[in-house]
C-alpha atoms as an extended CHARMM CRD file, in Angstrom:
* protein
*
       171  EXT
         1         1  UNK       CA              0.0000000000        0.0000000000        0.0000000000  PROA      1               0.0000000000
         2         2  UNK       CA              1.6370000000        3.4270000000       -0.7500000000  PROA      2               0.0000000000
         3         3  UNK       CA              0.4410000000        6.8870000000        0.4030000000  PROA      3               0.0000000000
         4         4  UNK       CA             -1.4870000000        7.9210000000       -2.8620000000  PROA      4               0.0000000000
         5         5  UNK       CA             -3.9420000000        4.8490000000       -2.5380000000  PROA      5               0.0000000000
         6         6  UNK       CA             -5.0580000000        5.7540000000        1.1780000000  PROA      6               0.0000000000
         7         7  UNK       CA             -8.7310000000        6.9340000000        0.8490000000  PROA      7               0.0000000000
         8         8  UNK       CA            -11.5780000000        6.8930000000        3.4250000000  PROA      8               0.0000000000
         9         9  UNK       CA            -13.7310000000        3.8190000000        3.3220000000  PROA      9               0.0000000000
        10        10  UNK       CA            -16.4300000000        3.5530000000        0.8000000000  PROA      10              0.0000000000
        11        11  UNK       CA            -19.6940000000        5.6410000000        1.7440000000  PROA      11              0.0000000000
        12        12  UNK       CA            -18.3260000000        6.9160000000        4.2580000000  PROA      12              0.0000000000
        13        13  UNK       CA            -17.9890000000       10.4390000000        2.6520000000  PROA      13              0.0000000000
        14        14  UNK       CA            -21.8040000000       12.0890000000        1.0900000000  PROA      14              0.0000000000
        15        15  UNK       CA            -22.4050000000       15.3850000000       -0.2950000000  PROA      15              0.0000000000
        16        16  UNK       CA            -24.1440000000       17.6340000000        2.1880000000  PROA      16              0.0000000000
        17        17  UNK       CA            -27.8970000000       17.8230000000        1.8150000000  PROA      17              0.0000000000
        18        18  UNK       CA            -29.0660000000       21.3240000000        0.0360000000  PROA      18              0.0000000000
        19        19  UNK       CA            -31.7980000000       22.2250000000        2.0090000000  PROA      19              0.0000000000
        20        20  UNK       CA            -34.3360000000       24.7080000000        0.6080000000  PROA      20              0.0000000000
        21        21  UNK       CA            -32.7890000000       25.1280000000       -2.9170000000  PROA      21              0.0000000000
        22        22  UNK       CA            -35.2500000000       24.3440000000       -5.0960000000  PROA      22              0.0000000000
        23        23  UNK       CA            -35.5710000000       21.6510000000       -7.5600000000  PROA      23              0.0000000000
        24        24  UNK       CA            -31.4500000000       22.0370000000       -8.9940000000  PROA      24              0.0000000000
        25        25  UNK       CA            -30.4540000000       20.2510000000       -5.4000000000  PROA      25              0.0000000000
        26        26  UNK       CA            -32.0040000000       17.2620000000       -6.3830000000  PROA      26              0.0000000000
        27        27  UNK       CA            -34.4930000000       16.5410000000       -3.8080000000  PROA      27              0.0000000000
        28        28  UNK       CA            -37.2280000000       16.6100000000       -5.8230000000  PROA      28              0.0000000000
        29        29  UNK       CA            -40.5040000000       18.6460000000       -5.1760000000  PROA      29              0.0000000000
        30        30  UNK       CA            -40.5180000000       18.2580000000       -1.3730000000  PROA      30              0.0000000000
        31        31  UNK       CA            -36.6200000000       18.5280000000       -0.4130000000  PROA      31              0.0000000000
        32        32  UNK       CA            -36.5610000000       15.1590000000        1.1240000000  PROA      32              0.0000000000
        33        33  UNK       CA            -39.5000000000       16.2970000000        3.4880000000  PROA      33              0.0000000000
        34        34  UNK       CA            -42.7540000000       14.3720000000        2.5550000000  PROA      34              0.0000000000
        35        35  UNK       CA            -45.4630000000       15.6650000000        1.7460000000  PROA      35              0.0000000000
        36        36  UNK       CA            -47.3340000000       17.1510000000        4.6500000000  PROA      36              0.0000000000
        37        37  UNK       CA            -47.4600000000       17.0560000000        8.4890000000  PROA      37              0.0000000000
        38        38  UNK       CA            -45.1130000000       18.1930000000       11.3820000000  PROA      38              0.0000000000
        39        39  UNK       CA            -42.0370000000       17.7310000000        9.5260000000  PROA      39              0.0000000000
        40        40  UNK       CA            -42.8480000000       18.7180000000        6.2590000000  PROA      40              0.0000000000
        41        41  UNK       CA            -42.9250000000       22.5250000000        7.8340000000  PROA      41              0.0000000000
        42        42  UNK       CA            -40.4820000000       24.9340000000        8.8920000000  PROA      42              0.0000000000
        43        43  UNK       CA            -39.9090000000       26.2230000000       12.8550000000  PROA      43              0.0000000000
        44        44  UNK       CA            -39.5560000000       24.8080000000       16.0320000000  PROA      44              0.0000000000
        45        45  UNK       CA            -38.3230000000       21.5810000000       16.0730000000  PROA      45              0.0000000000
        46        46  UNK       CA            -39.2860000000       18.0150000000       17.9810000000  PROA      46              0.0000000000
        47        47  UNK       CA            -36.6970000000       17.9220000000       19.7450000000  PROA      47              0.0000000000
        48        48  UNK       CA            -35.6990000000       15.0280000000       22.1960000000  PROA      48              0.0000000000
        49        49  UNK       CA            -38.5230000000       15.6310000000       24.7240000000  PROA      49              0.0000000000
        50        50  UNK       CA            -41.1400000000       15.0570000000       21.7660000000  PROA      50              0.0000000000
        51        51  UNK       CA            -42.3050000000       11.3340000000       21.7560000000  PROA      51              0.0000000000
        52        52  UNK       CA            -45.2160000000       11.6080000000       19.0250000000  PROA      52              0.0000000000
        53        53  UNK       CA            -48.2570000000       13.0030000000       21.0690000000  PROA      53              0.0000000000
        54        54  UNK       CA            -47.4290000000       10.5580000000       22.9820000000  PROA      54              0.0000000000
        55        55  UNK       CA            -47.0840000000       11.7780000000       27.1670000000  PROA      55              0.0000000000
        56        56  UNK       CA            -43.3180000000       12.2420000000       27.4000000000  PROA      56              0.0000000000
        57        57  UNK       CA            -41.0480000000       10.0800000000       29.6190000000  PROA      57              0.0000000000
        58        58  UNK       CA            -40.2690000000       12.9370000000       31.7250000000  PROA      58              0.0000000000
        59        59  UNK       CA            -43.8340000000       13.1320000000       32.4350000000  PROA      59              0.0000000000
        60        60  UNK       CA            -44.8650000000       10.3190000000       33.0610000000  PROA      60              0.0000000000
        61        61  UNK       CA            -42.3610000000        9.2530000000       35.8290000000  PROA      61              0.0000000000
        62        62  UNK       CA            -42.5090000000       12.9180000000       37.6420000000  PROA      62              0.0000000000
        63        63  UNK       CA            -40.7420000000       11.4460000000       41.1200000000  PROA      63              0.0000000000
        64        64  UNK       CA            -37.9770000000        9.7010000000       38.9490000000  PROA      64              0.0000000000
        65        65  UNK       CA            -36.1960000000       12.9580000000       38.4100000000  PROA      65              0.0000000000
        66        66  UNK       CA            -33.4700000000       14.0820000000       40.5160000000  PROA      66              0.0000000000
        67        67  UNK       CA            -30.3250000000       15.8060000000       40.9440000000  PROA      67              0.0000000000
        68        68  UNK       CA            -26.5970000000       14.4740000000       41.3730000000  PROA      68              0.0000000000
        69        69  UNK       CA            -24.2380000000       17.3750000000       42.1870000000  PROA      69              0.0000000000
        70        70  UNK       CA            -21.1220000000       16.8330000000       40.3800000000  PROA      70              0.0000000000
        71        71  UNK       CA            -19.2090000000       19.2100000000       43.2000000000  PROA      71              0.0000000000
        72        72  UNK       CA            -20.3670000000       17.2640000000       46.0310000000  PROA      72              0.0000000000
        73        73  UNK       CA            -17.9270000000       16.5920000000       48.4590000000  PROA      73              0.0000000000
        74        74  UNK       CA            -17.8900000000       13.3720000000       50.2590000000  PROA      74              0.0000000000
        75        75  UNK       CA            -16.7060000000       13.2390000000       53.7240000000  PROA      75              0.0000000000
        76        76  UNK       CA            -15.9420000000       10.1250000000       55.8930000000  PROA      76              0.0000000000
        77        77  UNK       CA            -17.3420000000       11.2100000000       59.5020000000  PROA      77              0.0000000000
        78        78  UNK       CA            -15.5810000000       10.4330000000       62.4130000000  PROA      78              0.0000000000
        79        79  UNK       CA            -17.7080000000        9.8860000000       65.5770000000  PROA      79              0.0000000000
        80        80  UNK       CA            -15.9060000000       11.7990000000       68.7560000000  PROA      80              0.0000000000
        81        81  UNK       CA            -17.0350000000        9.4790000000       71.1470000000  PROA      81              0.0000000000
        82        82  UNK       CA            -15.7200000000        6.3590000000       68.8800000000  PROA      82              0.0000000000
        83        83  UNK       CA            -11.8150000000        7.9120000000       68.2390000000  PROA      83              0.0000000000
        84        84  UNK       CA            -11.2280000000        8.3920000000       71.6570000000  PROA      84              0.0000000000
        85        85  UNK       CA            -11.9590000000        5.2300000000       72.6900000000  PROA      85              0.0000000000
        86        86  UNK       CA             -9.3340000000        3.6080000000       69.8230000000  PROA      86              0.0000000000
        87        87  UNK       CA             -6.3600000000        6.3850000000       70.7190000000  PROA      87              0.0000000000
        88        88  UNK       CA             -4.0670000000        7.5020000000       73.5000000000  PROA      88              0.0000000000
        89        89  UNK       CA             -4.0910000000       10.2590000000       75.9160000000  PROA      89              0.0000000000
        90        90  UNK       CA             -1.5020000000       13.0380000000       73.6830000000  PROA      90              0.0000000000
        91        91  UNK       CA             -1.5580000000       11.1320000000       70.3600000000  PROA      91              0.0000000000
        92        92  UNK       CA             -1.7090000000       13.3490000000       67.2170000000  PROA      92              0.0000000000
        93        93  UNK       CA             -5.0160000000       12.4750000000       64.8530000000  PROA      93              0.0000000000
        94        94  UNK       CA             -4.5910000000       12.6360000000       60.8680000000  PROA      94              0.0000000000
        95        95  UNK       CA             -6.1520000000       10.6650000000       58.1630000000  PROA      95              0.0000000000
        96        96  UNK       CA             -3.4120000000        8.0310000000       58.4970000000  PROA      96              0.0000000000
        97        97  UNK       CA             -3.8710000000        7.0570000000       62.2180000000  PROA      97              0.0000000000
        98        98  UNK       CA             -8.0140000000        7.1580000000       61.2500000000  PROA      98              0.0000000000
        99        99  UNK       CA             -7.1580000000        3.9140000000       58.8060000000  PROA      99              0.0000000000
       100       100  UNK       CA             -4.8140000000        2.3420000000       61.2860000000  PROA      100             0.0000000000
       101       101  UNK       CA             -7.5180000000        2.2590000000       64.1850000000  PROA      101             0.0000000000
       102       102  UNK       CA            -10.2940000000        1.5240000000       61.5810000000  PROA      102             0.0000000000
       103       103  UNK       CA            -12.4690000000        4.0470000000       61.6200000000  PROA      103             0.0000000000
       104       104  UNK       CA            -12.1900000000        5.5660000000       57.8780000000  PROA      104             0.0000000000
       105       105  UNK       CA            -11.7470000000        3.3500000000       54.4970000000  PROA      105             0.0000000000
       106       106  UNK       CA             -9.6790000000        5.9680000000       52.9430000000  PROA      106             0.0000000000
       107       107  UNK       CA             -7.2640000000        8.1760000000       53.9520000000  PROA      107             0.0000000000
       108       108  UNK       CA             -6.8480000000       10.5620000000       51.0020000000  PROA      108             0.0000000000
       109       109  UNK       CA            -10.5490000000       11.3120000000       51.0520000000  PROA      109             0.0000000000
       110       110  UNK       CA            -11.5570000000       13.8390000000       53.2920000000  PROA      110             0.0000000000
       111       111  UNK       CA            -12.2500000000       13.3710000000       57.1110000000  PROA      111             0.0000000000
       112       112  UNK       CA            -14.7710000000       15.1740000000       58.7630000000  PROA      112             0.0000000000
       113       113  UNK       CA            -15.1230000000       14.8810000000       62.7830000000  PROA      113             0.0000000000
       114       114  UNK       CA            -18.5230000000       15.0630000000       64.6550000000  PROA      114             0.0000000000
       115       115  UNK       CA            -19.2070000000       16.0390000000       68.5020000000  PROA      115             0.0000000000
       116       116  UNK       CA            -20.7270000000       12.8820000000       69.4260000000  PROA      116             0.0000000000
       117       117  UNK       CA            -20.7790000000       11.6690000000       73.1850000000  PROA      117             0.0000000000
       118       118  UNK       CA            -19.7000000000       13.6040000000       76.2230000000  PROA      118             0.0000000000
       119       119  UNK       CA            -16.7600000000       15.4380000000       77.1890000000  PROA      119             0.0000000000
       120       120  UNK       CA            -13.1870000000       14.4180000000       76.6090000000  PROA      120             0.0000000000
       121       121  UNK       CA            -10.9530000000       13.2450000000       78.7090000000  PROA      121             0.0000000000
       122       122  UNK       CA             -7.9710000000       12.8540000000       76.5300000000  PROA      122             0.0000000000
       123       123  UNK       CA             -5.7410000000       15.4650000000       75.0290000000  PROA      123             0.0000000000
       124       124  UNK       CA             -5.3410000000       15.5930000000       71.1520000000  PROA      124             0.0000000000
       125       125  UNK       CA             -3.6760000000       16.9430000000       67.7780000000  PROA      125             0.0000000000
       126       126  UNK       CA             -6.6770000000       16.4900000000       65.4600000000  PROA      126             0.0000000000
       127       127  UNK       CA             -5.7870000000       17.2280000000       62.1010000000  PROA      127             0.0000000000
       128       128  UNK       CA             -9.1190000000       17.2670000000       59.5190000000  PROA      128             0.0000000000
       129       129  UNK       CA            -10.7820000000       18.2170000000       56.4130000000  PROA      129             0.0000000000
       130       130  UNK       CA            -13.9120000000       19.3910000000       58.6360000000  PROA      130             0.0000000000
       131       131  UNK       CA            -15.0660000000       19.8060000000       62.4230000000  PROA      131             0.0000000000
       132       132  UNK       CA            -17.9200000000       20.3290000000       63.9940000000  PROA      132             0.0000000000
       133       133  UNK       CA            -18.0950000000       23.6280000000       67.0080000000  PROA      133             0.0000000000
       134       134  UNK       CA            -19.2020000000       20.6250000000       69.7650000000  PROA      134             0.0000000000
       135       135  UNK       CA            -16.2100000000       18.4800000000       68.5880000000  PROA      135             0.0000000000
       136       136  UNK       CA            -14.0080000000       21.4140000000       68.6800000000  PROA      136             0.0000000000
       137       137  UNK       CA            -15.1360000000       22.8120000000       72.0150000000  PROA      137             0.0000000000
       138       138  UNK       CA            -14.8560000000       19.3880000000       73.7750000000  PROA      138             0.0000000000
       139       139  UNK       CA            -11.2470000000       18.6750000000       72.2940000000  PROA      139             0.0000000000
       140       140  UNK       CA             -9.8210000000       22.2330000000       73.5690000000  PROA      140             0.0000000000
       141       141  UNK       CA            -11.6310000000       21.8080000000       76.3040000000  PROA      141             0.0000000000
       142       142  UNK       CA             -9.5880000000       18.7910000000       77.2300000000  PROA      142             0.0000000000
       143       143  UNK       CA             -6.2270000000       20.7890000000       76.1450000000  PROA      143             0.0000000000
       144       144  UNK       CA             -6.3060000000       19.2270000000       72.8050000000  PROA      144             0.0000000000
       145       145  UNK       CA             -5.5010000000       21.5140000000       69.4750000000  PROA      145             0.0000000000
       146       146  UNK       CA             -7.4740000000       21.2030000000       65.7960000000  PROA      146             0.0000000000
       147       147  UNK       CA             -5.8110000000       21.5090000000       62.8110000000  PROA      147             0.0000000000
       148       148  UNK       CA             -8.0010000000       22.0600000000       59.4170000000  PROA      148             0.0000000000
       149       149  UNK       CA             -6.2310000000       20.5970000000       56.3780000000  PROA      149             0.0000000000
       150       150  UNK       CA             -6.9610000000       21.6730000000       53.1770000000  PROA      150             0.0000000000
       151       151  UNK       CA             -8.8220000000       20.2160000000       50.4670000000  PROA      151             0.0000000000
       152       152  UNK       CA             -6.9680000000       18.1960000000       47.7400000000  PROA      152             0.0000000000
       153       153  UNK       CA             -9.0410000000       19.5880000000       44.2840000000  PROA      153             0.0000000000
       154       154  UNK       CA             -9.0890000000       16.3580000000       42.0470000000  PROA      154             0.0000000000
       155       155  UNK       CA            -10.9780000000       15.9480000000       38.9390000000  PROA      155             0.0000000000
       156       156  UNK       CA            -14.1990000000       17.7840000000       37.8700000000  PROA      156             0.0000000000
       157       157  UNK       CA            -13.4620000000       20.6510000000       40.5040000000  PROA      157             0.0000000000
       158       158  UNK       CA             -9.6520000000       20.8810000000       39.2580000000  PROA      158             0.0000000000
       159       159  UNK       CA            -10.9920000000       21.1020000000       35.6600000000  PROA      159             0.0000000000
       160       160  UNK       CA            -13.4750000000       23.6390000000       36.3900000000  PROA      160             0.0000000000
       161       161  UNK       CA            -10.8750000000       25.9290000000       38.7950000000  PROA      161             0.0000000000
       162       162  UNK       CA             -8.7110000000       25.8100000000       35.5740000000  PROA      162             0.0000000000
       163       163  UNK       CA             -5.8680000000       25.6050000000       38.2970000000  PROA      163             0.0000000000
       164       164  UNK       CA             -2.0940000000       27.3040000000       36.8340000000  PROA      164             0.0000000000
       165       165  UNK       CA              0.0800000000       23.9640000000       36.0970000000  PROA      165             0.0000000000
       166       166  UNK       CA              2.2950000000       24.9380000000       39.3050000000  PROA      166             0.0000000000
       167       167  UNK       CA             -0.8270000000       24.6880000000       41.3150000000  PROA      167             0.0000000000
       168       168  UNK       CA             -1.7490000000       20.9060000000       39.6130000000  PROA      168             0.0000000000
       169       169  UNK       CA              1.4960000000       19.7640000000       40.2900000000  PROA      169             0.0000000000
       170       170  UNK       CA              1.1430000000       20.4040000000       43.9440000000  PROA      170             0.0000000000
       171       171  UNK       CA             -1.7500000000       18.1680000000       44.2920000000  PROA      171             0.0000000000
């Protein structure tokens, strides 16, 4: 095979269709339209909604619809009451000690912490994507410290920041 017999595949390439130029397109008297009816006629189109007169899809399952944010962020929450019965008095908290003790899946997806149970009786370095004002007020309360980490932006949310290359390679 050389260069000068490459070609694209048979009918794969047609001549564009005319529209609306008379009888010298050759599309006879109707332009490839029919006769009469709904199509036949200029204007608003069917469109993908339009089933035939027939009650669309979209209407006819009305509590089907919903919504999935694309932006959602999911956090893994952490139960107060449950990490301080799995750490030590003084211990520093990050994502990484959450996996050892067991109570996240996965430590580079963000961690927020909820003020469940009583006060605390152990002092801790928290270090998390999120806190609650109870969880915070019951971990200085005990002389602990909170430390908010920031968000790793991954995927749809990098591609609609349009981040500077400097700030992808960061990530």
């Amino acid at each position: 095979m050389k260069l000068h017999e490459l070609g694209p595949a048979p009918g794969s390439k047609r001549k564009r269709k005319r529209v609306a130029r008379g009888h010298g397109a050759g599309q006879g008297t109707h332009a490839g339209r029919g006769i009469k009816g709904q199509g036949s006629r200029g204007g608003k189109p069917k469109g993908a909604y339009f089933e035939g007169g027939q009650l669309p899809l979209v209407r006819r399952l009305p509590f089907k619809r919903g919504f999935n944010n694309l932006f959602r962020i999911a956090y893994q929450e952490v139960r107060l009451d449950r990490l301080v019965d799995r750490v030590e008095d003084g211990d520093t908290v990050d994502p990484e000690k959450l996996k050892a003790v067991g109570l996240v899946r996965d430590a580079s997806k963000p961690v927020a912490l909820l003020g469940n149970g009583e006060a605390v009786s152990k002092k801790l370095h928290l270090k998390v994507h999120r806190v609650t004002t109870s969880a915070e007020e019951k971990i200085k309360a005990a002389g602990g410290s909170v430390e908010i980490l920031p968000l790793k932006v991954t995927g749809l949310r990098a591609t609609f920041r349009k981040l500077r290359k400097e700030e992808l390679a960061k990530l």
